[in-house]
C-alpha positions in Angstrom: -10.5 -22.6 10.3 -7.6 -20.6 8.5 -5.4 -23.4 6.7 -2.1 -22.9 4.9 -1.1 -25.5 2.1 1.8 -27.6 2.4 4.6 -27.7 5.5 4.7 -24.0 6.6 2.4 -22.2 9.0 0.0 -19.7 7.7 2.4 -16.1 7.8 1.4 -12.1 7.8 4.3 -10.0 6.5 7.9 -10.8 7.1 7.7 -11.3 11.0 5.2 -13.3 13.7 4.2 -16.9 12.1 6.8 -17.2 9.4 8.8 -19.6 11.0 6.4 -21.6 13.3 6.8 -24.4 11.3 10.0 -25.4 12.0 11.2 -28.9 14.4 7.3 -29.5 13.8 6.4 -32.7 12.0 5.2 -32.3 8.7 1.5 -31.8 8.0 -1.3 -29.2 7.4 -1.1 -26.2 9.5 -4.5 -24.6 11.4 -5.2 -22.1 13.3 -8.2 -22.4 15.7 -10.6 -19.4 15.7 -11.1 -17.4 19.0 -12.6 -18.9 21.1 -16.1 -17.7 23.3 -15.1 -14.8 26.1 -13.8 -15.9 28.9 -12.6 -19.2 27.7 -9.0 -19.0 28.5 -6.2 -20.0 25.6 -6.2 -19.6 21.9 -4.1 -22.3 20.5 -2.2 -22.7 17.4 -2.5 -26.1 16.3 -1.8 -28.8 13.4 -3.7 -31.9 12.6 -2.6 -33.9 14.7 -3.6 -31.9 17.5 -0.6 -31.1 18.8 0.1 -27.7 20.5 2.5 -25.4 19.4 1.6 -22.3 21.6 -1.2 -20.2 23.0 -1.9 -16.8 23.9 -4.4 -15.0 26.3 -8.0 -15.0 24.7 -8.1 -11.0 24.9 -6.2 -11.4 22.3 -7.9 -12.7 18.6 -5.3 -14.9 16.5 -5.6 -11.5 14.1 -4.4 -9.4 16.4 -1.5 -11.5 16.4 -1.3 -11.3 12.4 -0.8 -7.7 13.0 1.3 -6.7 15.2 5.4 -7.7 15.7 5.4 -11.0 18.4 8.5 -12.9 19.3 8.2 -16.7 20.2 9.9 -17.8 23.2 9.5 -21.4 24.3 5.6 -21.9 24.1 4.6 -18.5 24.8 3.6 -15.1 22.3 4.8 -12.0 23.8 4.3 -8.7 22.6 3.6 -5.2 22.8 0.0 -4.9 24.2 -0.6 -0.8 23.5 0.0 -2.5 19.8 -2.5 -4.8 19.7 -5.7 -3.0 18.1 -6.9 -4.3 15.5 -8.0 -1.5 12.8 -10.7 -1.3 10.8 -9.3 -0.8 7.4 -11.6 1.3 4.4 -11.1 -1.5 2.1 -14.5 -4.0 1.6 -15.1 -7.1 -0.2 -16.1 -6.9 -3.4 -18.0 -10.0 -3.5 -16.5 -11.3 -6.4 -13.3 -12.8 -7.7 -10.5 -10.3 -7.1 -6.7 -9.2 -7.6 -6.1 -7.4 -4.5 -2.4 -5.2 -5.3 -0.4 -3.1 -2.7 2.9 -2.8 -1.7 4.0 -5.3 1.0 3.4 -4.1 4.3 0.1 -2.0 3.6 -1.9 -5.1 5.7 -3.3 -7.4 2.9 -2.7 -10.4 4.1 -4.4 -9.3 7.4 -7.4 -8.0 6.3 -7.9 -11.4 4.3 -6.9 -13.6 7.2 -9.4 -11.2 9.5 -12.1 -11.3 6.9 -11.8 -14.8 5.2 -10.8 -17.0 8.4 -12.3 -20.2 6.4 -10.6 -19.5 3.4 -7.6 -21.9 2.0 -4.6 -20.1 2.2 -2.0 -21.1 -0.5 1.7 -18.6 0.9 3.8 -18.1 -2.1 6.8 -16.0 -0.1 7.6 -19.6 1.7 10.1 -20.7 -0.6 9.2 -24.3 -0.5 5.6 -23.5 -1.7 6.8 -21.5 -4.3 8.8 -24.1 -5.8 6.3 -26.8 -6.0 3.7 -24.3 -7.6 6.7 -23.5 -10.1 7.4 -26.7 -10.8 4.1 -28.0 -10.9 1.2 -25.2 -11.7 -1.5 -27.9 -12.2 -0.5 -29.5 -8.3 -3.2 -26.5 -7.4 -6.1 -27.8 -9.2 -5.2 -31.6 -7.3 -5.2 -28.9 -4.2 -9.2 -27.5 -4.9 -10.3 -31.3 -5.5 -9.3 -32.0 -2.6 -10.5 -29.4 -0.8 -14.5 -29.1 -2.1 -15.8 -27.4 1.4 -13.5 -24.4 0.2 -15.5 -21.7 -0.6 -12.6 -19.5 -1.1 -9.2 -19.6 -1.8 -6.6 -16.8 -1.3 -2.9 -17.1 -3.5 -0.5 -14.5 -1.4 1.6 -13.3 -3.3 0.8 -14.2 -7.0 3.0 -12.8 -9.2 6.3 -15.1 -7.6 4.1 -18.1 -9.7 2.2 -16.6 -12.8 1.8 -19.6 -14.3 -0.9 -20.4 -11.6 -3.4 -17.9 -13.4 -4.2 -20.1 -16.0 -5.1 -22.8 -13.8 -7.5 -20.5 -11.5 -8.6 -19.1 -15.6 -10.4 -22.5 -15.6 -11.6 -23.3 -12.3 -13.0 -19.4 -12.9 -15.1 -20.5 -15.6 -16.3 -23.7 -13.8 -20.1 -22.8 -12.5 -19.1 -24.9 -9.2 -15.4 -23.2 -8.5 -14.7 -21.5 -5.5 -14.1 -17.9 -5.4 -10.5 -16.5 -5.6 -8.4 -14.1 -3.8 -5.4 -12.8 -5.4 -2.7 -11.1 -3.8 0.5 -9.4 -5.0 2.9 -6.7 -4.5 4.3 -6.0 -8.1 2.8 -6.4 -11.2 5.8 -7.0 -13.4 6.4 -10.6 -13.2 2.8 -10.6 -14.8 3.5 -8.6 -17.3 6.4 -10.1 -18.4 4.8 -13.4 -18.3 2.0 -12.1 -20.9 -0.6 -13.1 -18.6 -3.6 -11.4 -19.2 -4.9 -11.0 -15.8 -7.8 -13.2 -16.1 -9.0 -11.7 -18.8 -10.9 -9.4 -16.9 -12.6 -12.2 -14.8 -11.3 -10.9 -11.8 -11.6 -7.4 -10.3 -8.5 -5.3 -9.6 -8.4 -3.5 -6.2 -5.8 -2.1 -4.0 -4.9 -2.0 -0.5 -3.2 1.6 0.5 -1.3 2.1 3.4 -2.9 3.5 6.5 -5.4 6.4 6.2 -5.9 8.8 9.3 -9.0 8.3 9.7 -8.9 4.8 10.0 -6.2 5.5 13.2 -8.7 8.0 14.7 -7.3 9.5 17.8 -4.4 7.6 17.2 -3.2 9.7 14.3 -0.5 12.4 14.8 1.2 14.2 11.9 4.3 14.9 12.9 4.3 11.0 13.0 2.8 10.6 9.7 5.3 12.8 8.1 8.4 11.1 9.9 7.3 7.5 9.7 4.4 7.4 6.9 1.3 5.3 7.3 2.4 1.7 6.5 0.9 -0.7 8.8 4.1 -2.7 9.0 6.1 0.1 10.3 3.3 2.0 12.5 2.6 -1.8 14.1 6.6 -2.3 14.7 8.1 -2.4 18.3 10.9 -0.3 16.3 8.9 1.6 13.8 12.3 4.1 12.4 14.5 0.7 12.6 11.7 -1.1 10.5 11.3 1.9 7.7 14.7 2.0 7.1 14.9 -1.2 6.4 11.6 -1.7 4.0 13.2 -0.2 0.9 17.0 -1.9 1.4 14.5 -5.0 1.4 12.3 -4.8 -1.8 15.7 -3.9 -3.7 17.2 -7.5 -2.4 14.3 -9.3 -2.7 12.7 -8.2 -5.6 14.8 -5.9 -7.8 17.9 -8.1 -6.7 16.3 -11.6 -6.3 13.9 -11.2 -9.9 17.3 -9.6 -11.8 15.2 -6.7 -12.7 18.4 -4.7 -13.0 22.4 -5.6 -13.3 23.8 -2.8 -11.6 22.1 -2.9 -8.2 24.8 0.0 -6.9 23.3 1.9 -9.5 20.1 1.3 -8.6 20.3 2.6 -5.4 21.6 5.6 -6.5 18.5 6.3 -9.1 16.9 6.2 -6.0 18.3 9.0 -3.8 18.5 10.8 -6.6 14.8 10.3 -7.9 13.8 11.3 -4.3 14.6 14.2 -4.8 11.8 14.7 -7.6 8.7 13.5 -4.7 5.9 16.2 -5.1 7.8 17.7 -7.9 7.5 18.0 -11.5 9.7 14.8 -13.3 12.6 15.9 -15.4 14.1 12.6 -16.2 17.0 14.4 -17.9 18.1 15.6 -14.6 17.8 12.5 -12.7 19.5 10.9 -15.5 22.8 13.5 -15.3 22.5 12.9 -11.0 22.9 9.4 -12.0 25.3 9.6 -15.1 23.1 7.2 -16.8 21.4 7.5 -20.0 17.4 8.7 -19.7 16.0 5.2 -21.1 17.5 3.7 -18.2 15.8 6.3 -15.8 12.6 5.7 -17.4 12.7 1.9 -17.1 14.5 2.3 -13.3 10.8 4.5 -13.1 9.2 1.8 -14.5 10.2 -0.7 -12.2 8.9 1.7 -9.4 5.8 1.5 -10.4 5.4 -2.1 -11.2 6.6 -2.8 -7.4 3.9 -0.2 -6.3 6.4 1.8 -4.6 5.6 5.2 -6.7 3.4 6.2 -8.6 2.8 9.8 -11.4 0.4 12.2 -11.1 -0.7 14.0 -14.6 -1.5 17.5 -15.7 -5.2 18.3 -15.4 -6.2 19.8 -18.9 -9.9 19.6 -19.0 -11.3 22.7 -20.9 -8.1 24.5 -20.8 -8.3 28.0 -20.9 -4.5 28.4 -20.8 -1.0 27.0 -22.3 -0.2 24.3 -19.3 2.9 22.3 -19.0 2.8 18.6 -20.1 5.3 16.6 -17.4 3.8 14.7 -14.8 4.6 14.9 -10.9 6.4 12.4 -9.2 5.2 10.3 -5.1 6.6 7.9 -3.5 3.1 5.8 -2.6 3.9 6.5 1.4 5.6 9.9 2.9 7.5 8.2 5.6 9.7 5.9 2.5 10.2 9.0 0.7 11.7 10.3 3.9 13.6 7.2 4.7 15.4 7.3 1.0 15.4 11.0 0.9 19.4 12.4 1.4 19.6 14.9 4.0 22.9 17.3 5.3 23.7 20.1 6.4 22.4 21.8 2.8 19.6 20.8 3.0 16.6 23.0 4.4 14.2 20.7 6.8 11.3 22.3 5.9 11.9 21.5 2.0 11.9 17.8 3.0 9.2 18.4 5.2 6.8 20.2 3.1 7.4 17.4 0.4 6.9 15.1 2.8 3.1 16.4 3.3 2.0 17.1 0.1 3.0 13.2 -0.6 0.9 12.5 2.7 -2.3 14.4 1.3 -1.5 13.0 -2.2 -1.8 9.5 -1.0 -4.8 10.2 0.7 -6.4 11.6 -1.8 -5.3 8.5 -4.3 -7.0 5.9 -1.8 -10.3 7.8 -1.6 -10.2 7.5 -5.3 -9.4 3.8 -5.3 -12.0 2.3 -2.4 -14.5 4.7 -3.3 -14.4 6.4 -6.3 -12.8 5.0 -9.2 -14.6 7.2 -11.5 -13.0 9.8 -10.2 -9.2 11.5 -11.0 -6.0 13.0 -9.4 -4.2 15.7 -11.3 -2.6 18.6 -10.8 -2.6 22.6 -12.6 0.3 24.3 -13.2 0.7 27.3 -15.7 4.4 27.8 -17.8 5.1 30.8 -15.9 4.6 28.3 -12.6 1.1 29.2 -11.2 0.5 25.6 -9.8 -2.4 24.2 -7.7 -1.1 20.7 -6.0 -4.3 18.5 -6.7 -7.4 18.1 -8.5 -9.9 15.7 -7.4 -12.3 15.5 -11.0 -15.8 13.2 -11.3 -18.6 12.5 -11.7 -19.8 14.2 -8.5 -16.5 15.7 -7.0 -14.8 18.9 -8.9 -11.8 20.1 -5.9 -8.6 22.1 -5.9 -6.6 21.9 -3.0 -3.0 23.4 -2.4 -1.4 22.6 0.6 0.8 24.7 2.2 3.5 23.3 4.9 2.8 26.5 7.8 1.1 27.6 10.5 -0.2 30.7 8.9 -2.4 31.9 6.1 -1.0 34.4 3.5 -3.2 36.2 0.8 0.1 35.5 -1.6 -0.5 31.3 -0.8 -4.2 31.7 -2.5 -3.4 33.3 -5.6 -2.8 29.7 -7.5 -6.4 28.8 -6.1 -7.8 32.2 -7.6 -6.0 31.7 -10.5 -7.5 28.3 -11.2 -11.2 29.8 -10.3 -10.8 31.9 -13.2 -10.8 29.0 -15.6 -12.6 26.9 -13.7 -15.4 28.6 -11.6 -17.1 25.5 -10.7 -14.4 24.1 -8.7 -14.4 24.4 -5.0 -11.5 25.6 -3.6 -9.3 24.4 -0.2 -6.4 25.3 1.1 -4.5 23.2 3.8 -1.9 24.2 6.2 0.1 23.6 9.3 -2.2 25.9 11.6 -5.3 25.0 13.8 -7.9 27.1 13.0 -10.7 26.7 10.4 -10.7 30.3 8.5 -12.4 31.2 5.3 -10.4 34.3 3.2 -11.8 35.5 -0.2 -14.1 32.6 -0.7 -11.5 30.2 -0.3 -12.3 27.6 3.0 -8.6 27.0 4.9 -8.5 24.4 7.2 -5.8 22.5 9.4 -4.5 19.5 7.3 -4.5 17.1 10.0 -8.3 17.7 10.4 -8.7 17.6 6.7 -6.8 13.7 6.7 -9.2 12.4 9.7 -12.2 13.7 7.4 -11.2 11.7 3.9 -13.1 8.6 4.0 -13.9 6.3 1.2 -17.2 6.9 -0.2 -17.9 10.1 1.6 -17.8 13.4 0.3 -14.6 15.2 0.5 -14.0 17.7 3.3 
């Protein structure tokens, strides 16, 4: 059965278990494993057997992981069209592992649903965190302990670094258990100087949500309002919930690690740099929006992308035929917290927002068929100095794809001429256009078809559509 270490019950995400633990006497938290159809109650129990609630056995103690429940009294209640459990892209790599991805994209779920016998050491309850501070070598007492562990999962790594080097050297025993590593920013690591196992470990990453992995449960005009996070597409109050995520990481990691001193200013780097999402970065600009110098920009950038929240996207340049600009482009890793940070009035034209909005959704589509399935392969973009651009370019071993995306219901010769541009360099490539509309047309060679039936097509370790 799932076990957590130490006084605190085993938690997903912010919400559901976190707080089970408390008025109960202290002791090793369990949870029992579904039981056989038809056999009534799944319980949540601790070692001494005593009850702390149940729920209906349609309902597997992952499905509760999931989705948002409230506790009342001894009962779980929640919303029941919620309750699906998904079947995420993501597989086991069968080997020791860093698993990385911004909180809320479902790690901690797909371990608890996939490892249920696995040892579960929660570094976001404070009181764990402090003892493996304190004491990094308590977790080795831990493993003894433990020998029918056959794996071991760390949530949430990076809050104790020092850990590492005790996992370095149970890693290199021929009779350790296998290790799980979870985190959600990479900077505490690397400020740390740990080495990351020195490559003992693999490095994968969880993305958020990918439309095929919804099915008929995916709708773009959601997608492009709310994004794909799991956390905020399982939430009883999925807008309330988004708005919320990045006010969150700011106070709990920016805030909470002292990444930055001027946390006002902060924020403001980031409505301004949402401005850049899909774009070309000009940190000189964002830096004048801010009145900050551009070294600060670029570390603000930096600190981005060690929490996982955005990510750039360079210049493809492979055999260039012609001068091509240099800059990279700027995402937000999910379209729906681009839109939640993203300023909005009356200047502001909805369909700029929105068409942003999608080419971030295809880009982080495109990004996690690279990651699960094809690591060989790149994401770039082509753009010209006179501004000829083509959004992406999927390059490997096997795949060779330019793709523009175009946020409308309609076709126009004019919205091919980047794609024909870039066949004259590059001859090989084949060429897709995405848009708004719903039928599959083919115009000068060039195959256009509906983006939302593009999404429910990109699958990990499948051919692109």
């Amino acid at each position: 059965m799932a076990r957590c270490d130490g006084n605190v019950a085993c938690r997903a995400g912010k919400r559901g278990l976190a707080h089970l633990a408390k008025g109960t006497p202290t002791g090793e938290r369990s949870l029992s494993p579904p039981p056989a159809a038809g056999s009534g109650q799944t319980t949540l129990t601790i070692l001494n057997a005593q009850t702390l609630f149940s729920w209906p056995s349609s309902m597997s103690w992952t499905d509760v992981f999931l989705h948002d429940i409230t506790i009342s009294g001894d009962k779980v209640a929640g919303n029941e069209s919620n309750m699906a459990i998904r079947r995420r892209f993501f597989k086991d790599p069968s080997l020791d592992f860093f698993l990385f991805g911004p909180r809320g994209t479902g790690k901690s779920t797909w371990l608890r649903q996939v490892f249920p016998d696995a040892l579960f050491i929660d570094l976001l309850a404070p009181d764990v965190e402090r003892r493996y501070l304190a004491r990094p070598e308590r977790l080795s007492e831990l493993v003894a302990a433990h020998p029918e562990a056959g794996i071991i999962v760390i949530d949430e790594v990076q809050k104790a670094p020092a850990l590492l080097d005790v996992v370095h050297l149970w890693i290199e025993s021929p009779s350790g258990p296998r290790w799980v590593l979870t985190g959600s920013s990479s900077r505490k690591l690397k400020r740390a100087g740990v080495d990351l196992l020195g490559g003992r470990a693999v490095l994968r990453s969880m993305p958020p949500f990918l439309a095929a992995e919804l099915g008929g449960d995916f709708s773009l005009p959601d997608a492009l309002e709310l994004g794909m996070l799991p956390v905020v597409l399982g939430s009883k109050n999925p807008a309330d919930t988004l708005a919320a995520y990045v006010a969150l990481y700011i106070r709990e990691e920016v805030q909470r690690e002292g990444m930055v001193r001027d946390i006002s200013g902060f924020s403001r780097f980031i409505e301004a740099v949402s401005f850049s999402q899909a774009s070309v970065l000009n940190t000189s600009e964002v830096a004048r929006e801010c009145q900050v110098s551009r070294k600060t920009v670029e570390a603000h950038i930096s600190i981005l992308e060690d929490l996982l929240l955005s990510w750039r996207m360079p210049v493809f340049s492979k055999r260039a035929k012609r001068r091509l600009i240099s800059h990279p482009k700027f995402f937000w890793f999910d379209c729906g917290v681009f839109r939640s940070v993203r300023p909005s009035g009356p200047l502001d034209r909805c369909e700029e927002i929105a068409g942003a909005a999608l080419e971030g959704l295809v880009a982080q589509h495109l990004k996690a068929w690279i990651d699960l399935g094809s690591p060989s392969a790149s994401l770039s973009f082509w753009r010209t100095p006179s501004g000829t651009e083509v959004d992406f370019i999927v390059y490997g071993p096997s795949v060779f794809s330019a793709i523009e995306v175009k946020h409308s219901a309609v076709v126009r010769r004019r919205d091919l001429r980047p794609l024909k541009s870039f066949r004259e360099d590059y001859p090989e490539a084949r060429l897709r256009l995405l848009y708004r509309g719903r039928e599959r047309l083919e115009i000068d060679g060039i195959l256009c078809i509906p983006v939302e039936e593009y999404l429910g097509q990109v699958v990990p370790g499948m051919a692109l559509p």
